[in-house]
C-alpha positions as CSV (number, residue, x, y, z in Angstrom):
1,X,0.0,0.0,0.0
2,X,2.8,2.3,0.1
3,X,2.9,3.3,-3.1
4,X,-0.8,4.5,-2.8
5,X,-0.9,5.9,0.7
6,X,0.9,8.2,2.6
7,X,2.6,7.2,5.7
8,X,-0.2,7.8,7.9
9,X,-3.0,6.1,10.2
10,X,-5.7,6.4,7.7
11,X,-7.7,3.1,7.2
12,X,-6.8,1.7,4.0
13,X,-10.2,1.8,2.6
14,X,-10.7,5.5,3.0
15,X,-7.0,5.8,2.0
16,X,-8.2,4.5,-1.3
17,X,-10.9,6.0,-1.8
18,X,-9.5,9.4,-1.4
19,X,-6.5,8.0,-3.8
20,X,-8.7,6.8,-6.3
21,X,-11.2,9.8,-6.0
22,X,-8.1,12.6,-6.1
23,X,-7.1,11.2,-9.3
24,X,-10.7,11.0,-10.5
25,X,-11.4,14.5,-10.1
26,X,-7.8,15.6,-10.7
27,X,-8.5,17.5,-14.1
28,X,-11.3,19.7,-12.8
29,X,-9.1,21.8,-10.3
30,X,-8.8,21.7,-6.8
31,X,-11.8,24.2,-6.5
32,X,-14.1,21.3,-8.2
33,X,-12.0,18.2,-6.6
34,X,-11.9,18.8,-3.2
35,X,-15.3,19.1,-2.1
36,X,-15.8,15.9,-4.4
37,X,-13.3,13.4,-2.8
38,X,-14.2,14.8,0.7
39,X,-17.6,14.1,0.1
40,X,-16.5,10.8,-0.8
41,X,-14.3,9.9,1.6
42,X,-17.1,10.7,4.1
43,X,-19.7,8.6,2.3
44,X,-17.3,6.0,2.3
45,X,-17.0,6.7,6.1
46,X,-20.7,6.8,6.7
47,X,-21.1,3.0,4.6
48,X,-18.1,1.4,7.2
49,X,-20.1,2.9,10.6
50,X,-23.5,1.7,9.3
51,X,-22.3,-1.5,7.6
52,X,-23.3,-0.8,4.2
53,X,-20.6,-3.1,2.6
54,X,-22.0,-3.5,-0.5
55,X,-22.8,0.2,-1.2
56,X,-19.4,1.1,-0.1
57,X,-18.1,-1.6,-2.6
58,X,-19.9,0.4,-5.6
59,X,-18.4,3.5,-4.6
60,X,-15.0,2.5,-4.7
61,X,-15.4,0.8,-7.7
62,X,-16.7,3.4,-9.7
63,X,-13.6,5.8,-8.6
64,X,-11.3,2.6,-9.1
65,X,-12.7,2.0,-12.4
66,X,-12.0,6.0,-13.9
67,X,-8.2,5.8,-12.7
68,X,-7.4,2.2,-14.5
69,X,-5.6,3.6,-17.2
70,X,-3.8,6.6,-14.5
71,X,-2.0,4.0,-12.2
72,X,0.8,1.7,-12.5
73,X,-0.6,-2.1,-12.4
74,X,1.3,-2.4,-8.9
75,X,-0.9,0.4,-7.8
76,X,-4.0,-1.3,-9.9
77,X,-3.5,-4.6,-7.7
78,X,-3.4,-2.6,-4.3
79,X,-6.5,-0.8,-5.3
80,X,-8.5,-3.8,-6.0
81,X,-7.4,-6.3,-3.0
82,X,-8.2,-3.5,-0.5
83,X,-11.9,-3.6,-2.4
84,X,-11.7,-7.6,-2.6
85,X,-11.1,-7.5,1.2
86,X,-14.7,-6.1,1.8
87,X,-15.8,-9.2,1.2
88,X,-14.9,-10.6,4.6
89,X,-16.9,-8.0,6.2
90,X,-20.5,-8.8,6.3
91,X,-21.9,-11.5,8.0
92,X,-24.1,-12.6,5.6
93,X,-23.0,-14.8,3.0
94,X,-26.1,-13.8,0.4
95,X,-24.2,-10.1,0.9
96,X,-20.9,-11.6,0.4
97,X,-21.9,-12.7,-3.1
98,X,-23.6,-9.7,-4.3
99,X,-19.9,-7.6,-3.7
100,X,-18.1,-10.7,-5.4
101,X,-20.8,-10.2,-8.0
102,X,-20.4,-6.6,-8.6
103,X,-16.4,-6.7,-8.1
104,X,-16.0,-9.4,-10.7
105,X,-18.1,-7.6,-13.1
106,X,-16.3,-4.8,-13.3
107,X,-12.8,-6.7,-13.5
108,X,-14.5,-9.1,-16.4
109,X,-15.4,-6.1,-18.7
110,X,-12.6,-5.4,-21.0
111,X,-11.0,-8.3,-20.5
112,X,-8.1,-7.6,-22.8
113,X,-7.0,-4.9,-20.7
114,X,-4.2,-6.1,-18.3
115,X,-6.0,-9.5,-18.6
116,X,-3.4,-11.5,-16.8
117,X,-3.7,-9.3,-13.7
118,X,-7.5,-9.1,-13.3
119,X,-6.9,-12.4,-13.4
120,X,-4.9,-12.6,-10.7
121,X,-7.2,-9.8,-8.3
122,X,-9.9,-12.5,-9.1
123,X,-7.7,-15.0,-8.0
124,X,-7.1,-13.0,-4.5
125,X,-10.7,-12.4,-4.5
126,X,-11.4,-16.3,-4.9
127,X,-9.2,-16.9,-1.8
128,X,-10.8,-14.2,0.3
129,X,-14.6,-15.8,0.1
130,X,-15.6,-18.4,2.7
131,X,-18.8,-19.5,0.5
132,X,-18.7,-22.6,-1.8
133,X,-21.4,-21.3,-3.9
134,X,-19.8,-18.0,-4.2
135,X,-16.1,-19.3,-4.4
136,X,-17.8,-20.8,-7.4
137,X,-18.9,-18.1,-9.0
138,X,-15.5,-16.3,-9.1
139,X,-13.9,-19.3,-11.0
140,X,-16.5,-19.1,-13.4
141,X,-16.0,-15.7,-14.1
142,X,-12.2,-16.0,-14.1
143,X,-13.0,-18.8,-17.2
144,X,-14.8,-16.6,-18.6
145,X,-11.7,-14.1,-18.4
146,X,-9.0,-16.3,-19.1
147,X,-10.7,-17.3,-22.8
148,X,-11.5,-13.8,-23.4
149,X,-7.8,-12.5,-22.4
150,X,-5.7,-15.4,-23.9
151,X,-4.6,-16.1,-20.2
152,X,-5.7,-19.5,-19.8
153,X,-2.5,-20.7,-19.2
154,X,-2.5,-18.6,-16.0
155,X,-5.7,-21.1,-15.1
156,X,-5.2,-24.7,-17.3
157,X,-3.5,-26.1,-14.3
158,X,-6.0,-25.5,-11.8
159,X,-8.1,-28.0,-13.7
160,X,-6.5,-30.6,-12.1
161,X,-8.1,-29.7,-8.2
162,X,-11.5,-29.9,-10.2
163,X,-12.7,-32.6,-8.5
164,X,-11.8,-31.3,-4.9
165,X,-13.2,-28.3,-5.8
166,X,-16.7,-29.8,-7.0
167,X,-16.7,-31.5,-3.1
168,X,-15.5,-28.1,-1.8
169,X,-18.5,-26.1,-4.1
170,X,-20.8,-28.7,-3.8
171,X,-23.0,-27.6,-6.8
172,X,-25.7,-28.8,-8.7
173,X,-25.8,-30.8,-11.9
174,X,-26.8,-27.3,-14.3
175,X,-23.8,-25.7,-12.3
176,X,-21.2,-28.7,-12.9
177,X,-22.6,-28.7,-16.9
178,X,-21.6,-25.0,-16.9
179,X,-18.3,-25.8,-15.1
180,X,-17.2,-28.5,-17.5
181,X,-18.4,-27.2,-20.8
182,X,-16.6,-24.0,-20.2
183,X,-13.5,-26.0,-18.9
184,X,-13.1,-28.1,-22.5
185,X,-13.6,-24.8,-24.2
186,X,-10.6,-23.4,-22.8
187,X,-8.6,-26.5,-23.0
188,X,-9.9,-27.3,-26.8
189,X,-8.4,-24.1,-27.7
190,X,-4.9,-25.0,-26.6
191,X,-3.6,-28.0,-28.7
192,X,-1.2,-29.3,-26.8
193,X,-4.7,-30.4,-24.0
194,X,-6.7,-31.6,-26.3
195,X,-7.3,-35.0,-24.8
196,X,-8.3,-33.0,-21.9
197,X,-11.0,-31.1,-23.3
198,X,-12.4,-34.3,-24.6
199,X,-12.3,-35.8,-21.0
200,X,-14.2,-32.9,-19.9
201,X,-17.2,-32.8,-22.4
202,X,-17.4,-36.5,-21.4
203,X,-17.4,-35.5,-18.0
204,X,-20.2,-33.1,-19.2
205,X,-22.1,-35.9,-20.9
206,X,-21.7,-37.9,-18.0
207,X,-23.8,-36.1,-15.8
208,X,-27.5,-37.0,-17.8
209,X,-29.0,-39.7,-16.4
210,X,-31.5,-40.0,-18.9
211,X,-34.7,-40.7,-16.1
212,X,-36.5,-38.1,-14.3
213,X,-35.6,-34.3,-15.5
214,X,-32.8,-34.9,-17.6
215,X,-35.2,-37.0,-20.0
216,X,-36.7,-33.5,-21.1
217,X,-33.0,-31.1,-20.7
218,X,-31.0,-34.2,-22.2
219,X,-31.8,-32.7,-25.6
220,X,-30.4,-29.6,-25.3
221,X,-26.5,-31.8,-25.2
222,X,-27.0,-33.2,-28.0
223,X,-24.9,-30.9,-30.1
224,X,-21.9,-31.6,-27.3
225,X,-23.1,-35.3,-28.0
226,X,-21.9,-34.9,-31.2
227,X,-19.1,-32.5,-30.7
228,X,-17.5,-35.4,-28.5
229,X,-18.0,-38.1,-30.8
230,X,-16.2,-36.1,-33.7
231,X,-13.8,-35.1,-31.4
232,X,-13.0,-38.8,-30.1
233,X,-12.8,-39.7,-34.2
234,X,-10.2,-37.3,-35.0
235,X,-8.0,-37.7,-32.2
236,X,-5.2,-39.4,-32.8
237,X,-3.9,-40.7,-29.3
238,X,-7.2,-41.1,-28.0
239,X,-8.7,-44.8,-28.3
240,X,-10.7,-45.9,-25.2
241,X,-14.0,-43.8,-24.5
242,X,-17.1,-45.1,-22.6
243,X,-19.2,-42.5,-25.0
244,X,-21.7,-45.5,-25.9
245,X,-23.2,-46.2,-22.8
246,X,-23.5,-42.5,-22.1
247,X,-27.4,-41.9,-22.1
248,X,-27.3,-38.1,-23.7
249,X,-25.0,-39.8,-26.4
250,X,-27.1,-43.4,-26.9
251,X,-30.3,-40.7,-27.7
252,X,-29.1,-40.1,-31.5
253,X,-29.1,-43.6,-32.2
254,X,-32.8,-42.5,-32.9
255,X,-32.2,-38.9,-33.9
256,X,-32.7,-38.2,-37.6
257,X,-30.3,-35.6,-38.0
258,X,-27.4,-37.5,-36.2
259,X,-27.6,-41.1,-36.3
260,X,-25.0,-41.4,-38.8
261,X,-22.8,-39.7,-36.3
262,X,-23.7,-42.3,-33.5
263,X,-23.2,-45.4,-36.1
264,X,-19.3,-43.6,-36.9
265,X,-18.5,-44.1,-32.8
266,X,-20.5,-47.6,-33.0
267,X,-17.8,-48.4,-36.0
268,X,-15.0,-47.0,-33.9
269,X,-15.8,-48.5,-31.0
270,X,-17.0,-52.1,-31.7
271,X,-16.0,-52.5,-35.4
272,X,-13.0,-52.9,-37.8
273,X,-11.8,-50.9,-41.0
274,X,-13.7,-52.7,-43.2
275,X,-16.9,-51.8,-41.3
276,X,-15.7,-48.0,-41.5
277,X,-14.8,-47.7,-45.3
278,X,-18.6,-49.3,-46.7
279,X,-19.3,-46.4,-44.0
280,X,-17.3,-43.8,-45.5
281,X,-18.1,-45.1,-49.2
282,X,-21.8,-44.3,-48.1
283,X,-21.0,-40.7,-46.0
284,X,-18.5,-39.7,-47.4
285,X,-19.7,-36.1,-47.4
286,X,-21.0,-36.1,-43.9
287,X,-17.3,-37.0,-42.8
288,X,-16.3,-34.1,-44.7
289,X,-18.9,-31.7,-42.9
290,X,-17.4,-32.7,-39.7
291,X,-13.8,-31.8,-40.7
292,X,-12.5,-35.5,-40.6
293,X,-9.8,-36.9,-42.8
294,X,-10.3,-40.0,-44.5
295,X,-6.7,-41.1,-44.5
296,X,-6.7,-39.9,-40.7
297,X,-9.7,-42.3,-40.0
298,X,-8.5,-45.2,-41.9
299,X,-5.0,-44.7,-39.5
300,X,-6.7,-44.9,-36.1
301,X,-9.6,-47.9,-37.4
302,X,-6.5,-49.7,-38.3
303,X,-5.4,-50.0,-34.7
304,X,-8.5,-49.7,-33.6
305,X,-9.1,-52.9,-35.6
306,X,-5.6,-54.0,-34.0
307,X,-7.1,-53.5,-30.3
308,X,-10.1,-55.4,-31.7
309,X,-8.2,-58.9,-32.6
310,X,-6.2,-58.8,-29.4
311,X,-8.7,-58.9,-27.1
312,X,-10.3,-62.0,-28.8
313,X,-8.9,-65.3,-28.5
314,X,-5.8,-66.4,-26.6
315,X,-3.8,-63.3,-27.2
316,X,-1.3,-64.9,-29.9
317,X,-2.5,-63.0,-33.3
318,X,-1.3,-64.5,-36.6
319,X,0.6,-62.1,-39.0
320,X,-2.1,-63.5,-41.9
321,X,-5.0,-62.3,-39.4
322,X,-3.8,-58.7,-38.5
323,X,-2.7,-58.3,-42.8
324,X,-6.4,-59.1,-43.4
325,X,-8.0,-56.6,-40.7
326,X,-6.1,-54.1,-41.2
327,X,-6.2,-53.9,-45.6
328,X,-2.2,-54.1,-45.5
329,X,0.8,-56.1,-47.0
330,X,3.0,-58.4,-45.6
331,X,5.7,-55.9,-44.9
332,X,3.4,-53.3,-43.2
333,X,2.2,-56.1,-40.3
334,X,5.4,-55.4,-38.0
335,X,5.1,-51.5,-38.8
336,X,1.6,-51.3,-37.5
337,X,2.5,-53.3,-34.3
338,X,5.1,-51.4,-33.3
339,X,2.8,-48.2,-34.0
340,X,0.2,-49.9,-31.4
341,X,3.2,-50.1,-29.2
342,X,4.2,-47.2,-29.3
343,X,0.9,-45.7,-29.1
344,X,0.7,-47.7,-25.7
345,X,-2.6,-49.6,-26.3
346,X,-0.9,-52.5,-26.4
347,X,1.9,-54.5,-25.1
348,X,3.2,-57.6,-27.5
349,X,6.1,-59.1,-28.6
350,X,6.5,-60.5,-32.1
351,X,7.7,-63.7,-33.1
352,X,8.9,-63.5,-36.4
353,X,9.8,-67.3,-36.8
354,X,5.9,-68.4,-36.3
355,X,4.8,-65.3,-37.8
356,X,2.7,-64.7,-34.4
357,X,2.1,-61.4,-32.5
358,X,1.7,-62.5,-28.6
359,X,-0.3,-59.5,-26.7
360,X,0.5,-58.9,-23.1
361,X,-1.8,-56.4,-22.1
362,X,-4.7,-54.1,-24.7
363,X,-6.6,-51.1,-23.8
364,X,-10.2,-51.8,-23.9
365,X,-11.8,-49.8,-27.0
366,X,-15.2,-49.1,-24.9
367,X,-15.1,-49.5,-20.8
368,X,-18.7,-49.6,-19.6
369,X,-20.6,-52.0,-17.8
370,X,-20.0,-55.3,-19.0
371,X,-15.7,-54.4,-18.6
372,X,-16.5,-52.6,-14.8
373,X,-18.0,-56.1,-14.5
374,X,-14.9,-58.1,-15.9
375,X,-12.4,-56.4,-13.6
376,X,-14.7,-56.5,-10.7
377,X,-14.6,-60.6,-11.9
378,X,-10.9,-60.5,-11.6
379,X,-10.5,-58.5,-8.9
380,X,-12.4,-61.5,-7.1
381,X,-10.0,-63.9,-8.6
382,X,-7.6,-61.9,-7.5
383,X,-7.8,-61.3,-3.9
384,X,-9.4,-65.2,-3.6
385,X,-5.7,-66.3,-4.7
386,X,-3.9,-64.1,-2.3
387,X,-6.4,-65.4,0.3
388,X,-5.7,-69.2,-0.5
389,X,-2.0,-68.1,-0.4
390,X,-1.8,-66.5,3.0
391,X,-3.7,-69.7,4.2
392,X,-0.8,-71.8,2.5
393,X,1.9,-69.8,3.9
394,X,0.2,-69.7,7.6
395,X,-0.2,-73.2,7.1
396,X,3.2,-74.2,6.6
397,X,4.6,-71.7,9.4
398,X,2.0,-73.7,11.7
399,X,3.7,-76.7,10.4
400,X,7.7,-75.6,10.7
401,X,6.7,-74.3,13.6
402,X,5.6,-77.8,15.3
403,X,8.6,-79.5,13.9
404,X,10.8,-77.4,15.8
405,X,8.9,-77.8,18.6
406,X,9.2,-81.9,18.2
407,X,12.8,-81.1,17.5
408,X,13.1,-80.0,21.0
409,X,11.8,-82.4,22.6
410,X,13.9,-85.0,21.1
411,X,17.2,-83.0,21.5
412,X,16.0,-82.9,25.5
């Protein structure tokens, strides 16, 4: 604050607002400005006796907001924490909201001004609120200003606390819609997080539940339905998605306009390439509508179509069988397998004398229901063996145990 107050007792809320409102009225002469910024000093006085937080709020940010382009940004960020602090001052949380409200509007409106530091003053404004629902506000509007300003690296990595912060804002399923679509926006917009934004709109899609309410607002994502699907489609390192069993997703099986759409991620998804090319023969120019390349598709359906044959069988895929899926030559079998590999959906090694790929591990294509209900199968396997193996082990302590015991006896 020292570089907007003199050294002096002054509270630092009526030290800004008579900074703020001196530089306001500085062009009118001191005839004009002083009776101004003593008159609002003492309203400002008169709001902090009474309590009148949130009037007191819009007062100092009308003076703040004339003397944006007159003070350093140092200055700018000491101005607007001493208003952000206000917010800790009523006891009412309702009256906490309505100053984060007005504060972050007036940060929000030209966000390309100094965007990275009303980022930040929303940031300190964020910390100083005590209210989920409120706290939850803020970050909304600081998406809204990070996208706007071309900040959003200053806010990408917060995206990673979102699920503490949905327990900490404990919002409703409109709010967390809001939250995610906004979320994949910003992250489809920066390449190198792509993958992310996709996870997000399927976090988005996620929460219909296709019964009750949603069966009436479920149409209103099918757009993002679509959006995700196309999106899963082009991407070229994403290859497991649980989009099928998704019930705002499953509605444009039905849909006239977009079950061709919903039959692509059904080809993706359960089928191989040759499914997808009598596909693309047929649609050819609604793949082109959507911005997908051909050559692009028939990449990813060929290890999608790799994924396929290892998880059928024993897990030892003939040469001959992966050529025939995958429309290649001889030559190219060993070049696609090491693509899979390096891709990581699958772990292999290749026998060259038997002409035999042998698959360690695959990533499942789709993971709903029925592969929640392998693992969980497993699983059960799983921990039964360990069980039956502790009981061996215990078993044959018991047993040594006793023999040394007998073993001392005889030595006696």
């Amino acid at each position: 604050m020292a570089t907007i107050v003199a050294t002096s007792e002054e509270d630092p809320v009526l030290a800004v607002v008579r900074f703020t409102s001196e530089l306001a009225w500085a062009d009118a002469g001191p005839e004009v400005a002083e009776p101004q910024v003593t008159r609002l000093c003492m309203e400002a006085q008169d709001c902090m006796l009474t309590g009148r937080w949130l009037d007191l709020v819009s007062l100092m940010l009308t003076s703040a907001d004339l003397v944006v382009s007159r003070v350093s940004e140092k200055d700018l960020e000491c101005i607007f924490t001493v208003i952000c602090n206000l917010v800790t001052r009523p006891s009412s949380p309702d009256e906490a909201l309505e100053m984060a409200k007005q504060i972050s509007a007036k940060i929000i409106q030209q966000p390309d001004d100094k965007p990275a530091l009303r980022l930040k003053i929303l940031f300190i404004l964020y910390n100083l609120l005590e209210d989920p629902y409120s706290k939850f506000f803020v970050y909304m509007k600081a998406l809204k200003l990070a996208a706007a300003g071309q900040v959003t690296e200053s806010i990408i990595p917060s995206f990673k606390k979102i699920d503490s912060f949905l327990q900490e804002w404990n919002i409703e399923k409109m709010e967390q819609r809001e939250l995610f679509l906004a979320i994949s926006a910003v992250l489809k917009d920066n390449r190198s997080t792509s993958k992310d934004s996709f996870a997000f709109l399927n976090k988005y899609l996620a929460t219909f539940s296709g019964s009750g309410e949603d069966a009436y607002t479920m149409n209103d994502a099918k757009e993002e339905a679509v959006r995700a699907i196309i999106e899963f489609v082009k991407s070229p390192d994403v290859f497991q998605c649980d989009l099928l069993d998704l019930p705002a997703v499953a509605q444009l099986e039905k849909d006239g306009k977009h079950a061709l759409v919903y039959q692509l991620l059904k080809i993706f998804l359960t089928q191989r390439l040759d499914a997808y090319l009598d596909f693309q023969a047929a649609n050819s120019t609604l793949l082109k509508s959507y911005g997908l390349v051909h050559e692009d598709c028939i990449t990813k359906m060929r290890l999608m179509s790799l994924l396929d044959l290892s998880s059928k069988g024993s897990g030892e895929i003939p040469y001959s069988l992966i050529k025939d899926a995958l429309q290649i030559t001889d030559d190219e079998v060993e070049h696609w397998v090491v693509k899979a590999i390096m891709s990581k959906i699958i772990d292999c090694k290749m026998d060259q004398m038997n002409q035999i790929v042998i698959v360690s591990r695959h990533t499942e294509r789709a993971f709903g229901l029925s592969q929640w209900q392998n693992l969980h199968s497993k699983l059960r396997v799983w921990r039964s063996n360990i069980a039956n193996a502790v009981s061996t082990i215990q078993a044959n302590k018991v047993s040594e145990d006793g023999m040394q015991a007998m073993q001392g006896l005889v030595i006696r």
